[in-house]
matplotlib code that plots the C-alpha trace (Angstrom):
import matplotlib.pyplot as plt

x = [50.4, 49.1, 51.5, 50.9, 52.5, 53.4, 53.1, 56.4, 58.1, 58.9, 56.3, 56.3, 54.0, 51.5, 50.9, 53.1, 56.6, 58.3, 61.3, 61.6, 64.8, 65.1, 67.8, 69.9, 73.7, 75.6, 74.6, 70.9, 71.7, 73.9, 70.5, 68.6, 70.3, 70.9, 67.4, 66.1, 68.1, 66.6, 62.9, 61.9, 59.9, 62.2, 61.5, 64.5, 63.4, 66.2, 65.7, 67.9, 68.4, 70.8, 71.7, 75.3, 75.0, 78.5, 80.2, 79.4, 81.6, 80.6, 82.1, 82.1, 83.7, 81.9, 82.4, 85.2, 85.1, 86.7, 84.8, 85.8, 85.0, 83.7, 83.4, 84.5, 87.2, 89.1, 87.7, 89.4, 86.4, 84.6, 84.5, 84.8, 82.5, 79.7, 81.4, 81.3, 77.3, 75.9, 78.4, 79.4, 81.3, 83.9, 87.4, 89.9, 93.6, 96.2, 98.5, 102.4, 103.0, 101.4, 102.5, 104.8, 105.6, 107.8, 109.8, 112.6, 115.3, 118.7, 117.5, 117.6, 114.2, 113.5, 110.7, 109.4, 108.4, 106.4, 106.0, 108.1, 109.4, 111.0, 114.5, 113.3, 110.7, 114.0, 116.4, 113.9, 113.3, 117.4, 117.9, 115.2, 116.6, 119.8, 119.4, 116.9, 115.4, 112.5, 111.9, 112.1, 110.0, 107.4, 107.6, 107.3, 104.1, 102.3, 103.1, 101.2, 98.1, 98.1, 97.7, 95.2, 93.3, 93.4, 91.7, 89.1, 88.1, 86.0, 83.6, 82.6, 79.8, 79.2, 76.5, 78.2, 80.7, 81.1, 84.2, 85.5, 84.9, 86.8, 89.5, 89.7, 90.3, 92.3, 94.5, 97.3, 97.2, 99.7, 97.9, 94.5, 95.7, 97.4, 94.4, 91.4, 92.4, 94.4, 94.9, 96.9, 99.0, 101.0, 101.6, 102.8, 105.5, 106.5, 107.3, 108.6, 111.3, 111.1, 108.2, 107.3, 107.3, 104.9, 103.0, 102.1, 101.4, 98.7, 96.9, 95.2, 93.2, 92.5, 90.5, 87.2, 87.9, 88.6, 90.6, 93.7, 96.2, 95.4, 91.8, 90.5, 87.4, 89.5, 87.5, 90.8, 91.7, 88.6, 88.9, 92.6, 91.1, 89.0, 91.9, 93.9, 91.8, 90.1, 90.8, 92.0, 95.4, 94.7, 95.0, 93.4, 92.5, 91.1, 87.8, 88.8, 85.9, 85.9, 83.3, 80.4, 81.3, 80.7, 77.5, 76.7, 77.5, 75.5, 72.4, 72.6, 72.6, 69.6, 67.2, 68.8, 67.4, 64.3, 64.6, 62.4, 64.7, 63.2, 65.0, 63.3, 61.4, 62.0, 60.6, 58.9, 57.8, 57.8, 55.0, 55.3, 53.9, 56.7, 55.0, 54.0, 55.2, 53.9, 56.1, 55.2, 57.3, 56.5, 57.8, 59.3, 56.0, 55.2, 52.6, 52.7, 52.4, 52.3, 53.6, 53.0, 56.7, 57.3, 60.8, 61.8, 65.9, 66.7, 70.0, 70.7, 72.1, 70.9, 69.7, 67.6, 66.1, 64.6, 63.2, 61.6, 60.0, 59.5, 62.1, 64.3, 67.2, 71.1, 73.6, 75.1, 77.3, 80.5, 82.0, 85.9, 87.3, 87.6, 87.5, 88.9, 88.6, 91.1, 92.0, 95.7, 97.0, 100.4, 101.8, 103.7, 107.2, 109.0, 111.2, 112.5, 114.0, 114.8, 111.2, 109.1, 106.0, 103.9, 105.1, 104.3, 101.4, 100.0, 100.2, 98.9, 101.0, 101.2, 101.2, 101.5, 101.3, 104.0, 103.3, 103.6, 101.9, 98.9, 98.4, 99.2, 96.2, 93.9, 94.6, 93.9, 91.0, 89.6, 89.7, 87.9, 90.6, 91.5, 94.9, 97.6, 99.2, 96.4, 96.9, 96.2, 96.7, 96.3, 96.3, 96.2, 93.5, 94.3, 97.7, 96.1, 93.3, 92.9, 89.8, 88.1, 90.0, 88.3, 90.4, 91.6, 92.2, 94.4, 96.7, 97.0, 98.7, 95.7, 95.6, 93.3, 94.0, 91.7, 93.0, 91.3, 91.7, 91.7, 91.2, 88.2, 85.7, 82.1, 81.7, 85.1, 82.4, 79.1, 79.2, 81.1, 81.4, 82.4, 84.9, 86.1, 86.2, 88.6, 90.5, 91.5, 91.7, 94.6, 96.4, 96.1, 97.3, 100.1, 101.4, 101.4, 103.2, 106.0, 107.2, 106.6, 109.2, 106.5, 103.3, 100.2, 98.2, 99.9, 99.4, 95.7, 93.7, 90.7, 86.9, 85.0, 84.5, 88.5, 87.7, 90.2, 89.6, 89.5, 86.4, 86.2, 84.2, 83.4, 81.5, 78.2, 78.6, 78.2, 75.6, 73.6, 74.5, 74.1, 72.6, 75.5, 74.3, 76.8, 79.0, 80.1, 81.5, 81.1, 77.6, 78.6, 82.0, 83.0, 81.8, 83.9, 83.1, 82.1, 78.2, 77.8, 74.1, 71.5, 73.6, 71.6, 72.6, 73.6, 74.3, 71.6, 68.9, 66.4, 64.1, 61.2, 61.7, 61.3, 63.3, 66.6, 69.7, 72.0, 74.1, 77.6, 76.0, 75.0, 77.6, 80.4, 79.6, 81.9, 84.0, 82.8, 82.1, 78.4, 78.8, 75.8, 74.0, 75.2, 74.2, 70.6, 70.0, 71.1, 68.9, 66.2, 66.2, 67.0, 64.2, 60.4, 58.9, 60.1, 59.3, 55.3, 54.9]
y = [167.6, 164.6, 161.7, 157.8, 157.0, 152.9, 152.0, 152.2, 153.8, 157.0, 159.1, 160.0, 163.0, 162.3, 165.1, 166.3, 167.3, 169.4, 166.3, 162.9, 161.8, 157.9, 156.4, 158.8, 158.0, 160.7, 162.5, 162.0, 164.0, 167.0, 166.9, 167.3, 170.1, 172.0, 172.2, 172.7, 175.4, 176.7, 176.9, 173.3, 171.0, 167.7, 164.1, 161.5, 157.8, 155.2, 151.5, 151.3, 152.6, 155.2, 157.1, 157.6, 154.6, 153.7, 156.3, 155.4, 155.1, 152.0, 150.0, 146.7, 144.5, 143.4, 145.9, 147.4, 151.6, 151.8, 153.9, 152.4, 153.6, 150.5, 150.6, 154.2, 155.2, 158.4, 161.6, 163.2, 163.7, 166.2, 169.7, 172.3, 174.0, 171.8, 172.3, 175.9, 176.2, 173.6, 175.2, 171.9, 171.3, 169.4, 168.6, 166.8, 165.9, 165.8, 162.5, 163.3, 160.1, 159.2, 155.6, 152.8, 149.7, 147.1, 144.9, 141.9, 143.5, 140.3, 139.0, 142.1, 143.9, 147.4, 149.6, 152.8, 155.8, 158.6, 161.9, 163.5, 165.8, 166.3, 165.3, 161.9, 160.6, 161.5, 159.4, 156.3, 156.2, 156.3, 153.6, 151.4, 151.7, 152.9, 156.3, 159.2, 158.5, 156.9, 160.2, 162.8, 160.7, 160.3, 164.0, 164.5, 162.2, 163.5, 167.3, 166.0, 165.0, 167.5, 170.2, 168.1, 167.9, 171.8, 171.6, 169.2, 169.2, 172.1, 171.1, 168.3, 170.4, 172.1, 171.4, 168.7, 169.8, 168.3, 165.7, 168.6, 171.3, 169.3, 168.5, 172.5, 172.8, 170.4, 172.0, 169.5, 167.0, 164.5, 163.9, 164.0, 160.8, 159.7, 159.9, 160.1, 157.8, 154.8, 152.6, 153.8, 151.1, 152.2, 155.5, 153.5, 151.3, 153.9, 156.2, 154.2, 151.1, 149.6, 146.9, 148.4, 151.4, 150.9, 148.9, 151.6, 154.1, 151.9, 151.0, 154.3, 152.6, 149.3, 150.7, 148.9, 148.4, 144.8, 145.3, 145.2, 147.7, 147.5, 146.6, 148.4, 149.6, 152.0, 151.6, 151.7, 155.0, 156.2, 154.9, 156.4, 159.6, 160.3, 158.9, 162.0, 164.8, 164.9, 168.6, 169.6, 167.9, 164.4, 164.0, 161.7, 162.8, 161.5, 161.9, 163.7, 161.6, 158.6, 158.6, 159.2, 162.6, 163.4, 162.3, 163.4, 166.8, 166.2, 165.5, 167.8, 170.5, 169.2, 169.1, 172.6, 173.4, 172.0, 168.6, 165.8, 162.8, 158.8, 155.9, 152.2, 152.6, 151.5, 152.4, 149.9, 151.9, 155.1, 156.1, 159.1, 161.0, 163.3, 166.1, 164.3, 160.8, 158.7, 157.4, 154.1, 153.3, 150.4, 150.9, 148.6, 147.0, 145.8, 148.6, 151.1, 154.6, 156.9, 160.0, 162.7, 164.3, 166.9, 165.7, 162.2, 162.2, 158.5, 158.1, 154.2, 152.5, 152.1, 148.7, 149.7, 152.9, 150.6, 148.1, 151.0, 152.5, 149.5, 149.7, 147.0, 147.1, 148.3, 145.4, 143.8, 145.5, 143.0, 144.7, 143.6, 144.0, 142.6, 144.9, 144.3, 146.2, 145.5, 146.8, 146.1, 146.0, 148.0, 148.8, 145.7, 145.7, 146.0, 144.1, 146.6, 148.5, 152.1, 152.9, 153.9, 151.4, 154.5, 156.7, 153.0, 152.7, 156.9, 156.4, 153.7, 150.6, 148.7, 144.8, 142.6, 145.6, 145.1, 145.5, 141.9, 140.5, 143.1, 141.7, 137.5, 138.3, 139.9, 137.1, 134.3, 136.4, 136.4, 132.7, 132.1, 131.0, 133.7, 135.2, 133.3, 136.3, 138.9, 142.7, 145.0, 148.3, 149.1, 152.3, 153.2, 156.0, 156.6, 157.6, 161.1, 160.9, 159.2, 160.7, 157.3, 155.4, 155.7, 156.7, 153.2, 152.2, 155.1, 155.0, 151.3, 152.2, 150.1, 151.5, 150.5, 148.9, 149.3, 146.8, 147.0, 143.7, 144.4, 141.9, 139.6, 140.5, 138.8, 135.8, 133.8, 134.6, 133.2, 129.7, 129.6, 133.2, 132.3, 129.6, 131.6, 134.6, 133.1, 131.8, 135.4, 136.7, 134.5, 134.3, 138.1, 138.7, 136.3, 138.4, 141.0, 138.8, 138.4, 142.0, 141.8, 140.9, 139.4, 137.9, 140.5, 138.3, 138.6, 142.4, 141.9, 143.1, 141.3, 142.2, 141.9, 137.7, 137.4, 136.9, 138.7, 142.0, 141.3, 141.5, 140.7, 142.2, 140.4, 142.1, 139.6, 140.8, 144.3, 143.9, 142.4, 144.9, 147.9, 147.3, 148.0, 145.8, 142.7, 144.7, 147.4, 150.3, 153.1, 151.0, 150.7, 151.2, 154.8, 157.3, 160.1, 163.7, 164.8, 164.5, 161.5, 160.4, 160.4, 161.9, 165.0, 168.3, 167.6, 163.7, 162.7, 163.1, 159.5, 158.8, 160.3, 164.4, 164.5, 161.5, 162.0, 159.4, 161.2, 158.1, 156.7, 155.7, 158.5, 160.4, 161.8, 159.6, 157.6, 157.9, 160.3, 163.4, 164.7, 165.6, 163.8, 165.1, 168.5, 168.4, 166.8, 169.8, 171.7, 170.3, 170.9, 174.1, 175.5, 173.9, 174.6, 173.5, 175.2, 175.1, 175.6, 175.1]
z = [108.6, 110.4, 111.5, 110.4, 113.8, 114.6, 117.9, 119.6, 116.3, 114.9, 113.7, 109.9, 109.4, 106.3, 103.8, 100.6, 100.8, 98.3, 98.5, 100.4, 100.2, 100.2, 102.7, 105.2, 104.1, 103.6, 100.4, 101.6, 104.2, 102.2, 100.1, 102.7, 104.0, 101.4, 100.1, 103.5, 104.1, 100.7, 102.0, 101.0, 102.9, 103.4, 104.6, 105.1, 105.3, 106.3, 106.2, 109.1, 113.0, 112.2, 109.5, 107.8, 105.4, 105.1, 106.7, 110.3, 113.3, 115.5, 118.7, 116.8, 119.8, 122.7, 125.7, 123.5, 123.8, 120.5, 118.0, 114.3, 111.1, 110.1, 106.4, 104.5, 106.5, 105.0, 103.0, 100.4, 97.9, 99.9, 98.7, 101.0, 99.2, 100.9, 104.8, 104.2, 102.7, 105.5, 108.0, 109.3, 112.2, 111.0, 111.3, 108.8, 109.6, 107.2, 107.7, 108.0, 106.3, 103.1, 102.5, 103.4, 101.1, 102.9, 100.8, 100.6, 98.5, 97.8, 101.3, 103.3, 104.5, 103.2, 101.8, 100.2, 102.9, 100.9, 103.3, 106.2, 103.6, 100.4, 101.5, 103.5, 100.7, 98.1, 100.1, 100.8, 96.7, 96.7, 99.3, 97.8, 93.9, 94.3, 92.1, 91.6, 88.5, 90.5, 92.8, 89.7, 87.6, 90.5, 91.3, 87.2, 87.4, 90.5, 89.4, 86.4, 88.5, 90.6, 87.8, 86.6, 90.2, 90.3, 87.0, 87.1, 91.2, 91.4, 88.4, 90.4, 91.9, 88.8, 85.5, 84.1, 81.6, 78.4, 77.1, 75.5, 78.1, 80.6, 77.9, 77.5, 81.0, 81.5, 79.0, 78.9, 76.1, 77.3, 81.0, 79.3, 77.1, 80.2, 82.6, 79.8, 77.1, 77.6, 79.5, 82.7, 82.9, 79.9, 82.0, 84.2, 82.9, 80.7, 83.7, 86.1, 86.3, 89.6, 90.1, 93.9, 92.6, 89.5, 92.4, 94.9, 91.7, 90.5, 93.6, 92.9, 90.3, 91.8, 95.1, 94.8, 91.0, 90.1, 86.9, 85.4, 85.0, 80.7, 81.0, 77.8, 79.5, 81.3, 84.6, 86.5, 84.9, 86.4, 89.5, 89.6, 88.6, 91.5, 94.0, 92.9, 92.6, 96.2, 97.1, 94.4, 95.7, 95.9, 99.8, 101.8, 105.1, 109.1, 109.9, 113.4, 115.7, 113.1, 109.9, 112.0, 113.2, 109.5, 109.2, 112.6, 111.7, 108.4, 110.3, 112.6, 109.8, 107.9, 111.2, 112.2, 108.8, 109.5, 107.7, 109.2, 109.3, 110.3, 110.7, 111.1, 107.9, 104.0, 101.4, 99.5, 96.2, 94.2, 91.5, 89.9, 87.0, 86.6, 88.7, 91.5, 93.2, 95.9, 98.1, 100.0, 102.9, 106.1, 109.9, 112.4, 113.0, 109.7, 108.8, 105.5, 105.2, 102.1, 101.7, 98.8, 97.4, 94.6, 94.0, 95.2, 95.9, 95.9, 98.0, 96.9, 94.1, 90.8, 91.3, 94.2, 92.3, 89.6, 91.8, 93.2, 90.8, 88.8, 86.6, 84.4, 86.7, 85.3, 84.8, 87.8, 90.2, 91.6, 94.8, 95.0, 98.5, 102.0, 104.6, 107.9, 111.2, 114.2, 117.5, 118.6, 122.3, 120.4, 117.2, 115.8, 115.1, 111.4, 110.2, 108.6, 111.5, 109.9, 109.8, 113.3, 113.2, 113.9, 110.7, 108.7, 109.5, 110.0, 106.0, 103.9, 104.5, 101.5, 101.4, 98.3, 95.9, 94.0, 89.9, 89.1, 92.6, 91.5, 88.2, 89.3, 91.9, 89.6, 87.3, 90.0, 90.8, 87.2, 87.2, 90.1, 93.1, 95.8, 95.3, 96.6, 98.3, 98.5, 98.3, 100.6, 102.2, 105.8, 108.4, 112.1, 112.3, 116.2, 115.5, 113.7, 115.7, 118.9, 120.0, 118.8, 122.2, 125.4, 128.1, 129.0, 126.0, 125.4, 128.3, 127.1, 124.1, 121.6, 118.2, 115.6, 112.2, 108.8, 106.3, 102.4, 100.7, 96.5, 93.8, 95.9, 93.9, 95.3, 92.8, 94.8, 98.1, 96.1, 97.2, 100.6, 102.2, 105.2, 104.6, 101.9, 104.3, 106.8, 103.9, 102.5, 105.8, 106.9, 103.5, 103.7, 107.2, 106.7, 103.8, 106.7, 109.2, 106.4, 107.2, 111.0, 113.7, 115.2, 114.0, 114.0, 116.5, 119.4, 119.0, 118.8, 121.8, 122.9, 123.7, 126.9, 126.1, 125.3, 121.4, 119.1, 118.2, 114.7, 112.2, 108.4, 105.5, 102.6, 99.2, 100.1, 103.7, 102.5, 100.5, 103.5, 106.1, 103.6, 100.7, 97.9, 94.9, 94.7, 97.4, 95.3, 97.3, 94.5, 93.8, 89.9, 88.1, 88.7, 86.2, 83.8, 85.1, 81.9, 80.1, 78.2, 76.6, 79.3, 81.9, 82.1, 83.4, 86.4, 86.8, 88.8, 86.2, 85.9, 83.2, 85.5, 85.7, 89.6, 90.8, 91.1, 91.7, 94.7, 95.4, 94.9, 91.5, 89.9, 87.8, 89.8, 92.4, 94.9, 98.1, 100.7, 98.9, 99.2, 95.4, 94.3, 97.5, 96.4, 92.7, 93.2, 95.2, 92.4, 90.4, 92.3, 93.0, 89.6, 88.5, 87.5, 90.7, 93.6, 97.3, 98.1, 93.4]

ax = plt.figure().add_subplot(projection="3d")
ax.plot(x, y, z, "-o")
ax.set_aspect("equal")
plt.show()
């Protein structure tokens, strides 16, 4: 092959490849590797420098060495089915804590600690409510989804099974109304008394998902769904080396493969006759290139595949989140003084997620004014792993804080995203502060100019930095695992035979997983057109 090289850019060798793979996040990259492992000749084209999409680690304050996950931040989705066929390098930590809710109970601060045990999590349910029904009626519940993860987890990187064949496996009528049929928010308040409680149970559903907990198109059910069946155990766990060790280790396997992966250029159109597709992509400098592909694997969202290949685009996609990076000088202190500040926040650290403050927010939301009190849920990766400090900033005693902002979906950001921005971020820190004994920003650390370490991510901000139609993290609303019309065998099937969908958007998409990665492969390969057809 000969190489359409622009002057002072990457070289992108001419010629027909059996797949080009369209943008180098993560499941481009588990693509690319698993069908270059197979024999197949692979291009990777990324729009932008690096390659990780999303799941990137980056030093986002000036002269800061403080290596942040700076959009996804925790993996739970990712079977290790794919770590063990790639032979990644990888390592995942399990968090002793899984969350902390702090609340005001008849004027006297408390909360809800979920993990250090059975014993501890049953005594904090008994000190917050002042029996055991809550505990055995959580324990009842998440026994419940954890059958059900067992069950349905490994047929994520499997042909797609039909509504029944996943009911069949499922094999438990009463979850598969809970989870599959209505709405979860009857679950919910049928199972459980205590608002806080309800709260941090239906958080699950809410990540990235502006609805409420009845909405009848049950997109919160499916969003709940895949926040409980990661592993087939529903843990979320550290990156160890921050989101970009993952796709670090993801690239490294699809060039050991023999992969051919080039950043700095987009691709501007695909034609395809079902056999063969053109791919058109441009450099750095302004000058386009075309390259011939078999199979055209388009990691990006659905929007982005049918301007692509000239398609009428899907409905709009409406991210609903603020994301917020920080790097603290310490930990801050709790109000609530019989719980360690680094146990609170190992976990997820639940603010404003109470049943009724979830569903007054998504309400204000839904009429257009930012929530009042804004939820959110936060966590200190360098407690599990503080590999991501520098040295300095170790022995200093800095950790890092993620904060995930729900129910701001991007139409309250249309006309003012900045002001609007600052807004949400203060009204949402200050429903932090209410639980500190002192306020969050004199634990802030500051960068190599003496600004705050401290920086906010709106849905129209991610759509600019990354692409994700209307700043939608999962791209669309989550999907069902199961076939539905058009699906196709796999879930990654398009209306043109050899381009394939292997992004959040496709069907079993979402979160850090490599599933749609994985099953475009699949589809490849078990095709009619193999490597050097």
């Amino acid at each position: 092959m000969s190489a359409h090289v622009a002057p002072g850019g990457t070289p992108v060798p001419d010629g027909t490849y059996d797949a080009v793979i369209v943008g180098g996040g993560h499941n481009g990259l588990v693509a690319a590797a698993y069908l270059a492992r197979a024999g197949c000749s692979v291009l990777v084209l990324e729009r932008l420098e690096h390659t990780g999409g999303a799941a990137v680690s980056t030093r986002p304050f000036t002269g800061v060495d403080a290596r942040l996950s700076r959009y996804s931040y925790l993996v739970s989705l990712l079977p290790h089915k794919i770590v063990q066929d790639l032979g990644l390098d990888v390592r995942l930590r399990t968090r002793a804590i899984s969350s902390y809710t702090p609340v005001e109970r008849s004027g006297r601060p408390t909360g809800l600690l979920v993990g250090g045990g059975e014993e501890r999590t049953r005594h904090s349910f008994a000190r917050l409510t002042g029996s055991d029904r809550e505990y055995e009626s959580w324990r009842r519940f998440y026994g419940m989804t954890g059958r059900v993860a067992r069950r349905v987890f490994p047929t994520l990187t499997e042909p797609l099974p039909t509504r029944g064949e996943l009911r069949r496996r499922v094999d438990d009528e009463e979850a598969w109304r809970i989870l599959f049929e209505e709405p979860i928010g009857v679950a919910v308040e049928e199972r459980f008394a205590d608002d806080l409680v309800r709260g941090v149970v239906l958080t699950d559903a809410l990540i990235g998902t502006f609805a409420d907990a009845h909405d009848p198109s049950l997109a919160q059910n499916r969003c709940f769904l895949y926040h409980v069946i990661g592993g087939g155990t529903g843990a979320w766990d550290v990156p160890v080396g921050g989101m970009g060790a993952l796709t670090d280790a993801l690239g490294d396997a699809a060039r050991a493969a023999g992969a051919r992966i080039v950043t700095g250029h987009e691709v501007l159109r695909v034609a395809t006759d079902g056999r063969h597709a053109e791919v058109v992509h441009r450099g750095r400098d302004g000058r386009e290139g075309t390259v011939g592909a078999r199979h055209v694997l388009v990691n990006a969202s659905p929007q982005a595949l049918a301007a692509l290949t000239g398609q009428e685009p899907p409905e709009p996609a409406e991210g609903a989140q603020l994301k917020v990076n920080m790097l603290l000088k310490r930990l801050p202190r709790l109000r609530d003084t019989s719980v360690d500040p680094r146990e609170a926040f190992a976990g997820t650290f639940h603010i404003a997620e109470g049943y009724r403050q979830l569903a007054a927010a998504h309400a204000e939301a839904a009429a257009g004014r930012p929530p009042a009190a804004p939820p959110c849920e936060i966590y200190c990766h360098s407690l599990t792993d503080p590999t991501i400090l520098g040295p300095g900033l170790a022995e200093r005693g800095c950790q890092t804080l993620t904060l995930f902002g729900l129910h701001t979906p991007a139409r309250l950001f249309t006309d003012h995203n900045d002001a609007v921005r600052e807004e949400l971020l203060k009204s949402t820190l200050a429903q932090l502060d209410a639980h500190l004994a002192e306020p969050l920003a004199d634990c802030l650390a500051t960068d190599a100019e003496g600004r705050p370490c401290i920086e906010a991510k709106t849905p129209l901000d991610l759509e600019r930095d990354l692409g994700l139609p209307g700043g939608h993290i999962f791209h669309r609303a989550l999907s069902w695992p199961y076939a539905q019309d058009g699906t196709g065998r796999w879930g990654v099937e398009t209306r043109h035979a050899n381009v394939l969908l292997c992004g959040a958007g496709a069907v079993r998409g979402g979160g850090v997983s490599g599933v749609p990665g994985h099953n475009a492969a699949m589809a490849v390969l078990e095709g009619p057109r193999r490597p050097g057809g």
